[in-house]
C-alpha positions as CSV (number, residue, x, y, z in Angstrom):
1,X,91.8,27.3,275.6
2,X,95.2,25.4,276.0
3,X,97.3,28.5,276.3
4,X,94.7,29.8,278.9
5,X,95.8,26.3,281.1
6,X,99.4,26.7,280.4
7,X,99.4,30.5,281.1
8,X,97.4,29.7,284.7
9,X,99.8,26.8,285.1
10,X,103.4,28.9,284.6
11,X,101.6,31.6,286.8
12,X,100.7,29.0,289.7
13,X,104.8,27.8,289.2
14,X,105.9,31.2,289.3
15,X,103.9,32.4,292.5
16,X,104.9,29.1,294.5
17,X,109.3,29.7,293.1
18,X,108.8,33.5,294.1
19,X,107.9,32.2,297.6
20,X,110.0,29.9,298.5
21,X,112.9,32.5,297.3
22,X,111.6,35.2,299.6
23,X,111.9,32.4,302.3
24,X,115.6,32.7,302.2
25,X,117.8,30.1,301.9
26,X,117.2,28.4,305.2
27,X,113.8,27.1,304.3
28,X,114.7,24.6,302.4
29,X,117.8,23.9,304.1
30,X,115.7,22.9,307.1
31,X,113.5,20.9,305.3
32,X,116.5,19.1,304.2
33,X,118.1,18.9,307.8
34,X,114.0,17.3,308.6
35,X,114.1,14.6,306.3
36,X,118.0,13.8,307.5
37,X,116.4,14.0,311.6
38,X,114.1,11.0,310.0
39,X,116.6,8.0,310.4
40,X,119.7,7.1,312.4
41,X,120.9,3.8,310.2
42,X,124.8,2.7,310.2
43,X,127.5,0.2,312.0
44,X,128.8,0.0,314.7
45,X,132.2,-0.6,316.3
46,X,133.7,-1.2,319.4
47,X,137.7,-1.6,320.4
48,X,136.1,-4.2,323.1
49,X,133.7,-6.6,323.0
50,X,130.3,-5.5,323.9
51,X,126.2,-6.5,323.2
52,X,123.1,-4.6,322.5
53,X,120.1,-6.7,321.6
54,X,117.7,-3.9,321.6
55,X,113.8,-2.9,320.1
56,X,111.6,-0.3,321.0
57,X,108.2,0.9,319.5
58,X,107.0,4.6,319.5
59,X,108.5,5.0,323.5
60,X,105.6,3.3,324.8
61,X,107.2,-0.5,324.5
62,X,110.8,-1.3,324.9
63,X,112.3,-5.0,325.0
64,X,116.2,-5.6,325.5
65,X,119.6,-4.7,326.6
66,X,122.3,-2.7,325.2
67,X,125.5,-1.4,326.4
68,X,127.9,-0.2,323.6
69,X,130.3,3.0,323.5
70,X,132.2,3.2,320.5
71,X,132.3,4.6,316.9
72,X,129.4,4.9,314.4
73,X,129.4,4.9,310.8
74,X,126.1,5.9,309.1
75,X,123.6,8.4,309.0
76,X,122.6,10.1,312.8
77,X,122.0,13.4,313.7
78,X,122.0,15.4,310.7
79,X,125.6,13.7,310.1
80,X,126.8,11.2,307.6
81,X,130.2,9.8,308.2
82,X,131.8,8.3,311.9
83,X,130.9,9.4,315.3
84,X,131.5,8.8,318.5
85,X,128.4,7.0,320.0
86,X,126.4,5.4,323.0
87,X,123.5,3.0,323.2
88,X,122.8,1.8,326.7
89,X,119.1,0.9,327.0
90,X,117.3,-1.8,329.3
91,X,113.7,-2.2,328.7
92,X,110.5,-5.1,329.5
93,X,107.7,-4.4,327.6
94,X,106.2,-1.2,329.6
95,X,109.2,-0.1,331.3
96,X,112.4,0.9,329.6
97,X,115.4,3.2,330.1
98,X,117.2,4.9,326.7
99,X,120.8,6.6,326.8
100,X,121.1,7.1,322.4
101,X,124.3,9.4,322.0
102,X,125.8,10.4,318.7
103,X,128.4,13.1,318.5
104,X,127.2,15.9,321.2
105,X,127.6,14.2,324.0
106,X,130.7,13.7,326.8
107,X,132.1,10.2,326.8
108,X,134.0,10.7,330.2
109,X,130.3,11.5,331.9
110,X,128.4,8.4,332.3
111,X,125.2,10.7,332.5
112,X,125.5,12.4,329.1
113,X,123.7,12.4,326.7
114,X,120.9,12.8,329.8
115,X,119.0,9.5,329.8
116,X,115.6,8.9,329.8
117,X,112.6,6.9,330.9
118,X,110.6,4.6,327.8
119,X,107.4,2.1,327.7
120,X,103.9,3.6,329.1
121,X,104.9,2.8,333.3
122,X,108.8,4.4,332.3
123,X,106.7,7.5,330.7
124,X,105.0,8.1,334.1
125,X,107.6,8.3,336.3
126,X,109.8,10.3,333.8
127,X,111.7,11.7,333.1
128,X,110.6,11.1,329.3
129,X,112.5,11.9,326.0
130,X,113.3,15.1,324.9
131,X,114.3,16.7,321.7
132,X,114.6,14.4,319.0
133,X,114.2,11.4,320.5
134,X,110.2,11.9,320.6
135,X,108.4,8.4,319.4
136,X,111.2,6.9,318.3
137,X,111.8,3.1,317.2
138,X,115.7,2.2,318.0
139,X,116.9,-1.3,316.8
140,X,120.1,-1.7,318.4
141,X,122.2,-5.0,318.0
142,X,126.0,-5.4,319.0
143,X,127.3,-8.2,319.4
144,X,131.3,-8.4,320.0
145,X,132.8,-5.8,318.1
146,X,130.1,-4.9,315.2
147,X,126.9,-4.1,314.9
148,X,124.2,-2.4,313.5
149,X,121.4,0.3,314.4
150,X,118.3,2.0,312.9
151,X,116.4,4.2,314.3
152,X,113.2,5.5,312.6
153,X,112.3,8.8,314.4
154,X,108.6,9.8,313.9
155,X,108.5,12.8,316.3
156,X,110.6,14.1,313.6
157,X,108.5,13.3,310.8
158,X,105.8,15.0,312.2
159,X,108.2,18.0,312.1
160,X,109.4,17.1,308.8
161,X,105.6,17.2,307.4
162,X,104.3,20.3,309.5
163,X,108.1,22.2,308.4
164,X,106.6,23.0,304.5
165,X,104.1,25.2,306.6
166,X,106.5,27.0,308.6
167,X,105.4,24.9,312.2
168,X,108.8,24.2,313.5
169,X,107.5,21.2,316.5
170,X,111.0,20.1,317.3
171,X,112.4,23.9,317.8
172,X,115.4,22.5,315.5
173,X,115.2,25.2,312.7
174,X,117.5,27.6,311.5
175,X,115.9,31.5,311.2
């Protein structure tokens, strides 16, 4: 009876490695890059004084200011290390504006990365987030020189969950 249960077991084990392998390589690669699109969390610095005081809850509230171009050492955008950034946000409660930048984006342009409208009245007269900045949380706080972010990004954990079956929500995986 126990070889039975370990025979069914190593069968189950076998069927599920055999899958993933004729997957490819880039299924679990974009699982990985998922669960990195979870969390923006670092420092940042700035070669002139500047302030971000910043919170925002799911894009439907948003409370603060922040204006900061400068560098960013952490974890964005599927990329640990430094980064050019830009957090300029205004928000009251159920109005908000978001500009979040990390790496892709062209410092010169004052428009890039494209800004967007937050907080349920922001939502309505849009234009509202795009790609994976989709019910996001930013914390933002500069103040001077330094400071720190986190960004918990639940648009892309729902992408993150749903990617072990295949649905790709955020359009961000690799074929």
């Amino acid at each position: 009876m126990g070889t039975v249960r370990w025979k069914r077991k190593a069968a189950c084990l076998l069927v599920i490695v055999a899958g993933l392998s004729a997957t490819g390589c880039t299924y679990l690669q974009n699982r990985g890059n998922d669960a990195a699109d979870l969390i923006n969390v670092g420092v940042t610095v700035s070669k002139k004084p500047q302030f971000a005081f910043y919170i925002g809850f799911l894009n439907v509230l948003s409370l603060g200011y922040s204006h900061v171009d400068g560098t960013f050492y952490g974890l964005a955008e599927r990329h640990a290390g430094s980064s050019q950034m830009r957090h300029n946000a205004e928000g009251v409660l159920l109005w908000g504006r978001e500009q979040l930048g990390y790496r892709d984006f062209d410092p010169a342009d004052p428009n890039s990365p494209k800004p967007y409208k937050v907080g349920v009245i922001g939502l309505i007269q849009g234009p509202g987030p795009t790609d994976g900045h989709v019910v996001n949380c930013p914390k933002l706080c500069h103040l001077g020189w330094l400071g720190l972010t986190l960004n918990c990004k639940f648009g892309e954990g729902a992408d993150f969950l749903l990617g072990w079956t295949t649905l790709d929500i955020m359009g961000d995986d690799r074929h």
